[in-house]
SEMAR-593399 format. One line per 10 residues: for each residue x negated, y negated, z negated of N, C-alpha, C. Coordinates in nm, 3 decimals, always signed. Atoms other than C-alpha are relative to their C-alpha. Layout:
<pts>
X:Y:Z:X:Y:Z:X:Y:Z; ...
</pts>
This chain:
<pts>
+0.099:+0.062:-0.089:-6.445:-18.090:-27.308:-0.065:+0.108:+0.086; +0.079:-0.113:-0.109:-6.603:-17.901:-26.981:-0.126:-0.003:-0.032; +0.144:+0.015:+0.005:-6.923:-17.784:-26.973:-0.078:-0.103:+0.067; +0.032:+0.100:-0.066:-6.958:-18.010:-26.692:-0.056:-0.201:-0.120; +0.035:+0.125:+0.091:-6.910:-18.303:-26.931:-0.116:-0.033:-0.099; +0.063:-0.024:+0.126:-7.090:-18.147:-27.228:-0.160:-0.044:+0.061; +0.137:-0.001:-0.087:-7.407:-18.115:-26.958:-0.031:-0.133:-0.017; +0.056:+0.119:-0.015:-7.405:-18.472:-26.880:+0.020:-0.106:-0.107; +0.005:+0.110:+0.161:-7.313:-18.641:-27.244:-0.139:+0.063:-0.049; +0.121:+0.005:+0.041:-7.629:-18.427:-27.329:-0.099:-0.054:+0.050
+0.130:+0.051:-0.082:-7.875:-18.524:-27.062:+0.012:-0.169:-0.063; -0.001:+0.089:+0.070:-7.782:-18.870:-27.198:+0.010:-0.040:-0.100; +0.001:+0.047:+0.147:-7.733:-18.892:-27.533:-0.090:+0.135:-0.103; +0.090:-0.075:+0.078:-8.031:-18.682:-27.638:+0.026:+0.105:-0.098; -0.028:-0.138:+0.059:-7.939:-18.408:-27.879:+0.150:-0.075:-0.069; -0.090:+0.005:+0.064:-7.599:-18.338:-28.065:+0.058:+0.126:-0.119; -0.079:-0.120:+0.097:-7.392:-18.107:-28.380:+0.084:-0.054:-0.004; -0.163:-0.022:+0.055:-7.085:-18.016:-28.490:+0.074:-0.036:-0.089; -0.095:+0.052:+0.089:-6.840:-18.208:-28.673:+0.132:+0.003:-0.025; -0.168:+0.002:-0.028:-6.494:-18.086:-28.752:+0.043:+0.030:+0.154
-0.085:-0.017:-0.131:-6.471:-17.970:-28.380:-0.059:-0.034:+0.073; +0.041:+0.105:-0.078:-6.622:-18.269:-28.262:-0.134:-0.020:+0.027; +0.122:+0.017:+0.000:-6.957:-18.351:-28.127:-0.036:-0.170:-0.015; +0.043:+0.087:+0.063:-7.149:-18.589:-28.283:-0.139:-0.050:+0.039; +0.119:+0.038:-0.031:-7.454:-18.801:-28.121:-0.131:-0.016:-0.075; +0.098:+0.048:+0.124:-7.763:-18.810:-28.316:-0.127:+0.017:+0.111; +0.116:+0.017:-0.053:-8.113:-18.832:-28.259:-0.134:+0.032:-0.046; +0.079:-0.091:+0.104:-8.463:-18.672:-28.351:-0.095:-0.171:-0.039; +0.044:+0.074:+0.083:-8.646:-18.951:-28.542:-0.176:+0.012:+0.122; +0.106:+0.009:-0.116:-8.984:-19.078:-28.313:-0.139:+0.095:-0.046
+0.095:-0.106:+0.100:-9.211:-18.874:-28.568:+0.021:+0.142:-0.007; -0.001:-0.123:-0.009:-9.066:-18.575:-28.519:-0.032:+0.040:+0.152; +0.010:-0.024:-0.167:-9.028:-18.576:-28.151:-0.199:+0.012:+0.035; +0.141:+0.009:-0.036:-9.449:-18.666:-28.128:-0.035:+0.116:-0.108; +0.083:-0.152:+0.085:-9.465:-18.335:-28.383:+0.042:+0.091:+0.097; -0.022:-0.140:-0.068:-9.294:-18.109:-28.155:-0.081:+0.010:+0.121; +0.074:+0.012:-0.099:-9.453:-18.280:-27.851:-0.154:+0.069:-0.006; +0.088:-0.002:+0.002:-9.737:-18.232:-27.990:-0.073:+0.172:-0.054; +0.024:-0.132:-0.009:-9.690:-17.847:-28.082:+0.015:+0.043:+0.096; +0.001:-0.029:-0.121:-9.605:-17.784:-27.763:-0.151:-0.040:+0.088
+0.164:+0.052:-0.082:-9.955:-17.908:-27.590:-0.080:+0.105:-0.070; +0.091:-0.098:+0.054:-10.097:-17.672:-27.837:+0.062:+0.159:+0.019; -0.018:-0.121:-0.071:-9.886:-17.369:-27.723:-0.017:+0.031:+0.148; -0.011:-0.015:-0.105:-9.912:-17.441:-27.397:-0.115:+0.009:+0.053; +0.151:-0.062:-0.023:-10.281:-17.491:-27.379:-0.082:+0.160:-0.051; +0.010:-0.140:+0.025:-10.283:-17.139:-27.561:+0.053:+0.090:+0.130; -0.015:-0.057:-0.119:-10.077:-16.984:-27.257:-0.060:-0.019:+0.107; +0.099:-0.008:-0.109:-10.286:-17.132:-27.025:-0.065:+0.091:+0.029; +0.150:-0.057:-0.007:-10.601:-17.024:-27.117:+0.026:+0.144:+0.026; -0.021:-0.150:+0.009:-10.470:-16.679:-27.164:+0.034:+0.067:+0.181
-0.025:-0.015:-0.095:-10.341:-16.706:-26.813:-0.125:+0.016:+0.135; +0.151:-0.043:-0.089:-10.677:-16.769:-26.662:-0.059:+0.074:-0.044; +0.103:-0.090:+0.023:-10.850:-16.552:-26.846:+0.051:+0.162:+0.075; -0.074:-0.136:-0.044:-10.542:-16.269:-26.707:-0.061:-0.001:+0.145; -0.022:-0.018:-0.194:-10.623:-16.381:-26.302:-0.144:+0.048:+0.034; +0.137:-0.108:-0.083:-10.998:-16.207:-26.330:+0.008:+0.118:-0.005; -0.011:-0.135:+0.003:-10.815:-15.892:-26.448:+0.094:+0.029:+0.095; -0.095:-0.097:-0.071:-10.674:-15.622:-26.229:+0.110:+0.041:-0.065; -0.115:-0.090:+0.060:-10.317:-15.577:-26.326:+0.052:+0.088:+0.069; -0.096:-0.092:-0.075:-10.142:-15.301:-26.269:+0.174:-0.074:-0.006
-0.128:+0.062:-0.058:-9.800:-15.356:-26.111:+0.078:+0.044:-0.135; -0.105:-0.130:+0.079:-9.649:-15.082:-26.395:+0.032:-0.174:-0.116; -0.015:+0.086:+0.112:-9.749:-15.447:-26.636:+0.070:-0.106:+0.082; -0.064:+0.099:-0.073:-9.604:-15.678:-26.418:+0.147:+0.004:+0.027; -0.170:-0.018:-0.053:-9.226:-15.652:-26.437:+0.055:-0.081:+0.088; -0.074:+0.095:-0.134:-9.018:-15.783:-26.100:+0.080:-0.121:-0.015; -0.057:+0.143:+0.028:-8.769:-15.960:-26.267:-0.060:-0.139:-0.101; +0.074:+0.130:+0.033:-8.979:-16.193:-26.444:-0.109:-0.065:+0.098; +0.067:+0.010:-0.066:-9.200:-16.213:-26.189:+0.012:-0.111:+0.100; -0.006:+0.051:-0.153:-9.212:-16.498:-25.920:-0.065:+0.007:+0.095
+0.040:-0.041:-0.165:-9.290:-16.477:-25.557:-0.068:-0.158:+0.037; +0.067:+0.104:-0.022:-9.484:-16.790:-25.585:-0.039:-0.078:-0.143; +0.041:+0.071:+0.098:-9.652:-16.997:-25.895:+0.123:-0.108:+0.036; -0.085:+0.118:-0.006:-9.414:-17.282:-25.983:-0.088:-0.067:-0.019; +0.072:+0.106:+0.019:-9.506:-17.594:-25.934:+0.009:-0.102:-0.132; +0.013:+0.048:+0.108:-9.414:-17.707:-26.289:-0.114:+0.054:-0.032; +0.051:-0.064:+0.037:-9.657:-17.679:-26.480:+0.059:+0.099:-0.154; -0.050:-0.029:+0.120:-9.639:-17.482:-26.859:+0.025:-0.067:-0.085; -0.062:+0.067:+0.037:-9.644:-17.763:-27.026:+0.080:-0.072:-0.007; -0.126:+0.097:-0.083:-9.453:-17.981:-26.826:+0.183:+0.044:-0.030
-0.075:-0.119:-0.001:-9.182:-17.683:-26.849:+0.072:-0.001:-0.143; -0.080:+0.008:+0.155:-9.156:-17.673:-27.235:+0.052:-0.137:-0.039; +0.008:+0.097:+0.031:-9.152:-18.024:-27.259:+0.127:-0.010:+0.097; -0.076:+0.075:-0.063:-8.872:-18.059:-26.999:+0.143:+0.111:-0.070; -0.034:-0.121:+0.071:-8.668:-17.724:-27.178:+0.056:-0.065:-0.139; +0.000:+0.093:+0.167:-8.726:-17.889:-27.550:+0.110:-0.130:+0.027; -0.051:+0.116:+0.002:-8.632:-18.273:-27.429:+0.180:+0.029:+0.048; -0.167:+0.040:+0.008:-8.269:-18.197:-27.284:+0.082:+0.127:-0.097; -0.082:-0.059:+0.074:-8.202:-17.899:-27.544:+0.014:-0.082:-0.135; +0.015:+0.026:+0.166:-8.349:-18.103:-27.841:-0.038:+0.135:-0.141
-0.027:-0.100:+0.119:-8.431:-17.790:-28.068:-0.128:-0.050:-0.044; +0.070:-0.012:+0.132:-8.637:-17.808:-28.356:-0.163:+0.082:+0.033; +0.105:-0.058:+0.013:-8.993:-17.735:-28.411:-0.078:+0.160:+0.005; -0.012:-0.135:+0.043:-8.962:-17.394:-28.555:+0.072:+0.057:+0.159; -0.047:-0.085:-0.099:-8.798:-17.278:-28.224:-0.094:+0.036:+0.111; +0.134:+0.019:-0.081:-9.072:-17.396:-28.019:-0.080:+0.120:-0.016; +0.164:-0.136:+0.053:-9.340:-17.135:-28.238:+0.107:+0.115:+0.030; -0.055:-0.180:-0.003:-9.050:-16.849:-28.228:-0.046:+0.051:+0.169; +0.014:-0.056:-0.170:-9.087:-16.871:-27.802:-0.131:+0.035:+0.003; +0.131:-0.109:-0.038:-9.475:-16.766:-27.860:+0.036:+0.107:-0.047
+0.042:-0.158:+0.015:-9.412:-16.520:-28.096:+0.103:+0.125:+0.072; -0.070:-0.144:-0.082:-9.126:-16.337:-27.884:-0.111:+0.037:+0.114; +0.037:-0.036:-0.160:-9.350:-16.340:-27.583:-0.102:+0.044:-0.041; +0.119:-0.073:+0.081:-9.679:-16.218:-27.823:+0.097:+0.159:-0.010; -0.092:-0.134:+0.053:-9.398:-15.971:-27.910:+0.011:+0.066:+0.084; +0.006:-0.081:-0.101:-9.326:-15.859:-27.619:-0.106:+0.047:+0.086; +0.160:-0.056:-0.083:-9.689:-15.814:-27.462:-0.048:+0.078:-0.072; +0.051:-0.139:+0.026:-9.770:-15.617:-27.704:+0.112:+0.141:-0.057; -0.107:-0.140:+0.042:-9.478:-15.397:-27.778:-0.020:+0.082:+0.174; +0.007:-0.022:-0.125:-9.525:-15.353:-27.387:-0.094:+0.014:+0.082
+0.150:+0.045:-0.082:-9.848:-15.424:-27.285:-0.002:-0.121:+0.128; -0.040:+0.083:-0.131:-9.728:-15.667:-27.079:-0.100:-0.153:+0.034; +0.061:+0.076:-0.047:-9.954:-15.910:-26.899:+0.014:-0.162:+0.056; -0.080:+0.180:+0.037:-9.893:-16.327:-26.927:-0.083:-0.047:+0.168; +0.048:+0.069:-0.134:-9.987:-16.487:-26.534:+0.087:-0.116:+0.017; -0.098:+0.071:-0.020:-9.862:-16.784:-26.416:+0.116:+0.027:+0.111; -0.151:+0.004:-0.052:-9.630:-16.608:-26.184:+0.119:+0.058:-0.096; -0.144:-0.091:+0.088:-9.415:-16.449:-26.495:+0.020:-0.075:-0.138; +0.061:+0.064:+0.128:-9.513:-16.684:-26.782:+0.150:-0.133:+0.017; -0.115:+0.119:+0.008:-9.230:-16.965:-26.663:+0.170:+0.087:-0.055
-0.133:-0.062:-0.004:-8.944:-16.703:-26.685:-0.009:+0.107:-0.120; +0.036:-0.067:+0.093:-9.110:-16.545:-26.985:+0.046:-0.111:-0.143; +0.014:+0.159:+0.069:-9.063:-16.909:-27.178:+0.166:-0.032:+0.023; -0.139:+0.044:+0.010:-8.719:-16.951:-27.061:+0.073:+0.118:-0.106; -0.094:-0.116:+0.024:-8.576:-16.585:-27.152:-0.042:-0.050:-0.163; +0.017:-0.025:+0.118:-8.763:-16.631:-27.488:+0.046:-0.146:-0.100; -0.081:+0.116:+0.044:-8.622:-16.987:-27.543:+0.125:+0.035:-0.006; -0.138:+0.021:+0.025:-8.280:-16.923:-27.500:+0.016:+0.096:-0.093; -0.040:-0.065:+0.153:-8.287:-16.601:-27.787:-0.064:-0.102:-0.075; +0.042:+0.107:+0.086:-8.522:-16.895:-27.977:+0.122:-0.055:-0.061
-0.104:+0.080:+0.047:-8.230:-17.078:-27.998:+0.136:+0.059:-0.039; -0.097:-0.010:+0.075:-7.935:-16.894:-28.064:-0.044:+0.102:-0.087; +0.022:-0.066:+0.117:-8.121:-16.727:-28.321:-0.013:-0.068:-0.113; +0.023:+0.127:+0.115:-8.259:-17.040:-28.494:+0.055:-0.094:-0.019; -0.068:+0.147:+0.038:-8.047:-17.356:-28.398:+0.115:+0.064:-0.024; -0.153:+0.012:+0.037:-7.699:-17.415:-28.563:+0.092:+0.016:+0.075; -0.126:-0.030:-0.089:-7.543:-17.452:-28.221:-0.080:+0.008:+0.153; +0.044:-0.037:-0.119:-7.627:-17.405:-27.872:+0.101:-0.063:+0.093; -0.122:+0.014:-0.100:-7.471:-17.464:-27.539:+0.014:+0.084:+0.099; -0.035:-0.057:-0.129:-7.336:-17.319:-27.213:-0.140:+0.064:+0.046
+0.133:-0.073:-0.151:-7.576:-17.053:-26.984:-0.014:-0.109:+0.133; +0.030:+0.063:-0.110:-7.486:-17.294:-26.735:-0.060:-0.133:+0.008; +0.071:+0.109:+0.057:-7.609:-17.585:-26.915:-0.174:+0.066:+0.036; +0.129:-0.064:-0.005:-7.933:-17.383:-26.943:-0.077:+0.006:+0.123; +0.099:-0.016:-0.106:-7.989:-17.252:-26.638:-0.020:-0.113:+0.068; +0.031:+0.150:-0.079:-7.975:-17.606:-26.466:-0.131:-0.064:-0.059; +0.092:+0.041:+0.071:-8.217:-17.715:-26.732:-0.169:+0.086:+0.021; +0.122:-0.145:+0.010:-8.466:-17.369:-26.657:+0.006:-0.057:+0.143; -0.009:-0.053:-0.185:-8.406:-17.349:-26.257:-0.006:+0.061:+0.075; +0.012:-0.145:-0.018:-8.274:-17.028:-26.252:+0.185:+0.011:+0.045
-0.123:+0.002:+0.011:-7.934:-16.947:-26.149:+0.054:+0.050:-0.166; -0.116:-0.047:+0.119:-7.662:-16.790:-26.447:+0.006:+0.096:-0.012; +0.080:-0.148:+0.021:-7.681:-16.447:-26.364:-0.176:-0.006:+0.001; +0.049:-0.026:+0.017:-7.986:-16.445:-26.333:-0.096:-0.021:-0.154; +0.007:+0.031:+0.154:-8.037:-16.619:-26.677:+0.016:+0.094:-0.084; -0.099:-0.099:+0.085:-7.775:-16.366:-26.847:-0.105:+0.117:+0.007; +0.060:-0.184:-0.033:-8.026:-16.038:-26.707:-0.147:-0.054:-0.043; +0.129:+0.000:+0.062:-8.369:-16.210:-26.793:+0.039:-0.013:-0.173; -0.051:-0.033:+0.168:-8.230:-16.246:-27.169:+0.000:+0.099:-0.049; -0.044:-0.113:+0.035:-8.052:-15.934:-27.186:-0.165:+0.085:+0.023
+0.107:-0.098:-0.031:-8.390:-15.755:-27.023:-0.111:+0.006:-0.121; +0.114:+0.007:+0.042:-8.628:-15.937:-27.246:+0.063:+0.023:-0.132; -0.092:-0.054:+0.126:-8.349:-15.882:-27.584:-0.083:+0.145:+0.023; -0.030:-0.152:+0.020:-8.397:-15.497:-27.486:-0.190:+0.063:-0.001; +0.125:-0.089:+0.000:-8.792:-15.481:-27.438:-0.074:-0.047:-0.106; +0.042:-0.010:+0.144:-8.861:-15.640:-27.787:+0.056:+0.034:-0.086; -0.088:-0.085:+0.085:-8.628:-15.404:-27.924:+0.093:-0.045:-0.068; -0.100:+0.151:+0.092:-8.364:-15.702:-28.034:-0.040:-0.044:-0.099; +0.032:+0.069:+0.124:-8.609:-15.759:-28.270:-0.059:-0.171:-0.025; -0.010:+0.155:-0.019:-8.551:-16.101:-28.335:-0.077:-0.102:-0.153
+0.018:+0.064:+0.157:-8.609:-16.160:-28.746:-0.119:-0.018:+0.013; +0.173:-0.035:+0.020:-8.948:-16.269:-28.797:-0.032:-0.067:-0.160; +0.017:+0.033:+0.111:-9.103:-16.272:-29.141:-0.062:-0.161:-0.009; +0.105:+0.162:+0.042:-9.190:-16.621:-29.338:-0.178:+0.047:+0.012; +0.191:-0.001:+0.000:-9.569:-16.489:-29.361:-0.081:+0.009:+0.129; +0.082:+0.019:-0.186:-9.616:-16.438:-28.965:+0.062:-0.094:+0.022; +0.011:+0.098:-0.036:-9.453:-16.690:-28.928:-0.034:-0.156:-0.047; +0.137:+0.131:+0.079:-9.693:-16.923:-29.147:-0.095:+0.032:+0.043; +0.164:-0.006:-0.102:-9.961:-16.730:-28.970:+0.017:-0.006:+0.131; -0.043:+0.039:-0.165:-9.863:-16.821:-28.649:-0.018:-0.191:-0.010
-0.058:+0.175:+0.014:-9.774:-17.211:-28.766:-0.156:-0.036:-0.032; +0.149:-0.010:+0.056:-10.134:-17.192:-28.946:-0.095:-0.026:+0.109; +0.112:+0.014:-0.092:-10.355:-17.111:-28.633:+0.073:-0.095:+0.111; +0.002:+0.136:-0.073:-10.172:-17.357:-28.455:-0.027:-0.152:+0.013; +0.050:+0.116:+0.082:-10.219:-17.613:-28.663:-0.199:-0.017:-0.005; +0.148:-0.035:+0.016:-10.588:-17.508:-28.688:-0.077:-0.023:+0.143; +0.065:+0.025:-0.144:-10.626:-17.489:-28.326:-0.024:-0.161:+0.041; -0.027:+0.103:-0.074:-10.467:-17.867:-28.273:-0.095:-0.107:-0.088; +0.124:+0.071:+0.123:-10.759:-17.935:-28.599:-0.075:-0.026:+0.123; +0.152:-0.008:-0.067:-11.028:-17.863:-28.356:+0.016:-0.068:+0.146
-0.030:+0.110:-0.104:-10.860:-18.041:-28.085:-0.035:-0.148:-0.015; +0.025:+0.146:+0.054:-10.846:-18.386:-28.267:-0.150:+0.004:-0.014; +0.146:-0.015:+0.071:-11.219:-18.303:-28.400:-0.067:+0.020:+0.160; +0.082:+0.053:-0.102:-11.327:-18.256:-28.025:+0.082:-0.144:+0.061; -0.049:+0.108:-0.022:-11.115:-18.531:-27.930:-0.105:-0.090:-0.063; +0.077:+0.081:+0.087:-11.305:-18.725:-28.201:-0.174:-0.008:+0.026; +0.142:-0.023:-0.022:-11.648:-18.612:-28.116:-0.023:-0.060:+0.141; +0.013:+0.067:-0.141:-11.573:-18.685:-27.745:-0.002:-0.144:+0.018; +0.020:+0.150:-0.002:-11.498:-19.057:-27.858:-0.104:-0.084:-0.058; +0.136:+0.081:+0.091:-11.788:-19.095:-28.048:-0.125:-0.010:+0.153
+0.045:-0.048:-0.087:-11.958:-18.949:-27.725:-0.021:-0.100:+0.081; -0.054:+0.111:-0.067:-11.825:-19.206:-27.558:-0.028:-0.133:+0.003; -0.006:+0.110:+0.045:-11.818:-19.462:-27.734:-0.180:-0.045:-0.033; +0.153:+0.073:+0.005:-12.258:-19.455:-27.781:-0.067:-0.003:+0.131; +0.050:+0.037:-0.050:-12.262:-19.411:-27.436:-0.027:-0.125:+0.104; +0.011:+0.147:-0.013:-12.086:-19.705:-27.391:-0.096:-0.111:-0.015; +0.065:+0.079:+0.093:-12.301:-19.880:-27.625:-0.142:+0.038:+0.085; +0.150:+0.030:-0.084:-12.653:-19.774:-27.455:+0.046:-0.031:+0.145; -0.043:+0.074:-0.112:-12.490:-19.896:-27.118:+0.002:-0.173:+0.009; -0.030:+0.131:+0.078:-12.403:-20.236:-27.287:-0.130:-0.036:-0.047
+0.086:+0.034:+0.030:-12.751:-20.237:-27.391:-0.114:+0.001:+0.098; +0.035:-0.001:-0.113:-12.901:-20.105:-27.064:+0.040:-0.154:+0.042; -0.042:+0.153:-0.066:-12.687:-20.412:-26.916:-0.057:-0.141:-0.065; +0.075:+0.151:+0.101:-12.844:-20.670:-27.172:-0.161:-0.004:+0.060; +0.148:-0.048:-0.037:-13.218:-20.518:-27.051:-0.005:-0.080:+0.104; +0.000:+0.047:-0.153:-13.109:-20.566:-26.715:+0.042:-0.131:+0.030; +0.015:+0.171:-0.009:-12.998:-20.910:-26.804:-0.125:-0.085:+0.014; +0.112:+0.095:+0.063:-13.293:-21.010:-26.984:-0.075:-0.010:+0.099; +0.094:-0.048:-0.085:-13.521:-20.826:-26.726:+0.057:-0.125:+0.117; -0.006:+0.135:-0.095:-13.338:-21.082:-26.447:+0.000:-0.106:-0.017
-0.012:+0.145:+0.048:-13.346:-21.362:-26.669:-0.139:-0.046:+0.029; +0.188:+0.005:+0.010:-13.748:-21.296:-26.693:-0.056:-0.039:+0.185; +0.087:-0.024:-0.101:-13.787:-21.237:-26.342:+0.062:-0.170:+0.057; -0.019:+0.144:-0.022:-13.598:-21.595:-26.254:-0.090:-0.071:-0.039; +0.084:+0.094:+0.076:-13.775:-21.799:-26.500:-0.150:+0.037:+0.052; +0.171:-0.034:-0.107:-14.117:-21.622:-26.308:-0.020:-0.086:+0.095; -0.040:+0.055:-0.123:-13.944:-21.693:-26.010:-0.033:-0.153:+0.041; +0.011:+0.083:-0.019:-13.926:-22.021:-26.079:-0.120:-0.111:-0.062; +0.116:+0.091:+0.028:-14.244:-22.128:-26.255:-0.086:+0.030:+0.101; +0.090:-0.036:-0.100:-14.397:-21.953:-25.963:+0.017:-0.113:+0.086
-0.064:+0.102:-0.139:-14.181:-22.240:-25.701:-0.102:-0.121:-0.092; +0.073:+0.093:+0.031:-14.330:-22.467:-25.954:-0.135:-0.051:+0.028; +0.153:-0.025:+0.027:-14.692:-22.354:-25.985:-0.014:-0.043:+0.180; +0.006:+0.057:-0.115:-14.660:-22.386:-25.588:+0.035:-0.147:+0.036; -0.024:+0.117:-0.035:-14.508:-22.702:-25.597:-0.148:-0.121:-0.061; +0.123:+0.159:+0.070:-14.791:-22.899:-25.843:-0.117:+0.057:+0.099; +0.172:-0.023:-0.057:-15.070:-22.689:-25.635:+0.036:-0.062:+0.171; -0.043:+0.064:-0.127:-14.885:-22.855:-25.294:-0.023:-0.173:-0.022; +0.053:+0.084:+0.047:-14.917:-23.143:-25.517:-0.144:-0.069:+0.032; +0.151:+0.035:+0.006:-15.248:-23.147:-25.588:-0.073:-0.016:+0.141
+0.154:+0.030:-0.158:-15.377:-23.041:-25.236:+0.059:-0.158:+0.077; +0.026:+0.101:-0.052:-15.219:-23.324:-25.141:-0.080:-0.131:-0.047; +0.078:+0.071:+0.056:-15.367:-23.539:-25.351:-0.142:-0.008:+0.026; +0.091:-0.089:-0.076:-15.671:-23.368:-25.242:-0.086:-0.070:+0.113; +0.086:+0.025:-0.149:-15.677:-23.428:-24.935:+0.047:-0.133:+0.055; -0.022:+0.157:+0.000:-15.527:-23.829:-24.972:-0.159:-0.061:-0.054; +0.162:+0.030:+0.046:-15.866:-23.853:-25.168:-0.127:-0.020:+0.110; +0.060:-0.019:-0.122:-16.045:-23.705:-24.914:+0.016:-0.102:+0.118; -0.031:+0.133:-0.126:-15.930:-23.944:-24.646:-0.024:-0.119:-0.081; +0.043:+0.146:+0.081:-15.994:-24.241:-24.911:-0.129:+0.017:-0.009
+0.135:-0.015:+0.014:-16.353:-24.127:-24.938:-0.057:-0.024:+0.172; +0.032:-0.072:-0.133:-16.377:-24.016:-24.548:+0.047:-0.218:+0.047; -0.036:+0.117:-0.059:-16.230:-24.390:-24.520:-0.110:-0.116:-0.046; +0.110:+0.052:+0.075:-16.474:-24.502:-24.788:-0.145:-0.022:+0.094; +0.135:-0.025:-0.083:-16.768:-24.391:-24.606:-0.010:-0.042:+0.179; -0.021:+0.054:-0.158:-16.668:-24.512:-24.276:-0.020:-0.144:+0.023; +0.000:+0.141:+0.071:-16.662:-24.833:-24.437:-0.121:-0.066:-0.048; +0.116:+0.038:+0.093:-16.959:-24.839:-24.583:-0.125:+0.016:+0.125; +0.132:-0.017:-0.133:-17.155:-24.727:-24.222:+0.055:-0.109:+0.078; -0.035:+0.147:-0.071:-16.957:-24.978:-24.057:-0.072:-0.097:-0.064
+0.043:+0.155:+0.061:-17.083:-25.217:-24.306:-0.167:+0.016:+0.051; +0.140:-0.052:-0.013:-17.421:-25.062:-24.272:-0.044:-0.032:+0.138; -0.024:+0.023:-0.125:-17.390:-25.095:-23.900:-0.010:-0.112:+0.038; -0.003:+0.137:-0.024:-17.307:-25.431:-23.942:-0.081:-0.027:-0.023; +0.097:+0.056:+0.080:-17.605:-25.506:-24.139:-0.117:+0.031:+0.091; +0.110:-0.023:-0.072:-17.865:-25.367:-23.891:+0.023:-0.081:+0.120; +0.043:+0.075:-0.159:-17.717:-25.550:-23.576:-0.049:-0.179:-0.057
</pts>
């Protein structure tokens, strides 16, 4: 089978291994996929931050190596990036945490400085040793680079460069790498826990809004029912004056009545 093929049976049929020769379709289970997804958001909000905190320092160029370097920020973002990297390679959890610690590895074996113009091509080089160090099988550079958006040579020389400036040291112990898995886990604690705090946040100021809005009911319910004993109170006192002043003219008619009669009585 061509790579050509291999490329596009993967982009569609989500991850695969080796059987007798043959490749074999399988699939990561929806629980795992929302674990890796979800380690990834927590490495990637780690490179961020680190990234803004790099663009108030003055680097020197000597930390800035060329070929990792781009001549413009990509418009992926970092997460976007691992997440698009991960989904058509499919690798495993554990590969995910090895691409921080090569690139921890290499900043400080080097001093080397994380920005977002070197941080996308820092993530690829350290993904593709990730993987044929940790997964079972791998595929084509040219699979890859289509997947990165890098040409093939230039794939082959960011590898080889970044192989040679963490000294091919690739093994990493079980105890860093439980203390690595540890503060990530710890970090994505305090995530959920502001997550959680933010919905509580939320959620009372919903609730005095909802209670504001009941106020502001009541308060227009009050001012109607005013409203309208006021139309009332005007209506019985429109009432009355008329009544009033029907009286008045029955008296005023009375007495007119009564001098007429009176009138009459003297002629």
């Amino acid at each position: 089978m061509s790579d050509t093929e291999d490329t596009e049976e993967i982009i569609i049929n989500k991850s695969i291994s080796f059987n007798k020769g043959h490749i074999i379709i399988e699939s990561f289970s929806q629980k795992e996929e929302e674990i890796i997804t979800s380690t990834i958001e927590i490495i990637s909000d780690l490179l961020v931050k680190i990234c803004e905190e790099n663009k108030i320092k003055k680097c020197n160029k000597n930390f800035l190596l060329k070929s990792f370097t781009c001549e413009n920020i990509p418009s992926i973002s970092i997460k976007d990036y691992l997440l698009r990297l991960s989904k058509h390679a499919k690798v495993n959890e554990s590969t995910i945490i090895l691409i921080l610690i090569y690139i921890d590895r290499l900043c400080h074996m080097n001093h080397f400085i994380l920005t977002y113009y070197n941080i996308h091509k820092l993530i690829l080089s350290a993904f593709i040793l990730a993987i044929k160090y940790n997964e079972e099988i791998y595929y084509s550079m040219i699979y890859y680079s289509k997947i990165g958006g890098v040409s093939v040579i230039e794939l082959n020389n960011l590898e080889f460069e970044f192989f040679i400036l963490i000294k091919f040291k690739l093994f990493v112990q079980t105890t860093l790498f439980e203390k690595y898995y540890n503060d990530l886990m710890s970090l994505k604690d305090d995530s959920d826990d502001d997550d959680e705090e933010e919905y509580e946040e939320d959620y009372e100021e919903q609730e005095e809004e909802e209670d504001e809005d009941e106020d502001e009911k009541d308060e227009n319910e009050n001012e109607e029912e005013e409203k309208k004993q006021y139309i009332d109170n005007n209506n019985n006192n429109n009432n009355n004056i008329s009544k009033v002043n029907y009286k008045k003219e029955t008296y005023d008619n009375n007495v007119n009545n009564i001098n007429y009669e009176r009138e009459c009585i003297r002629i």
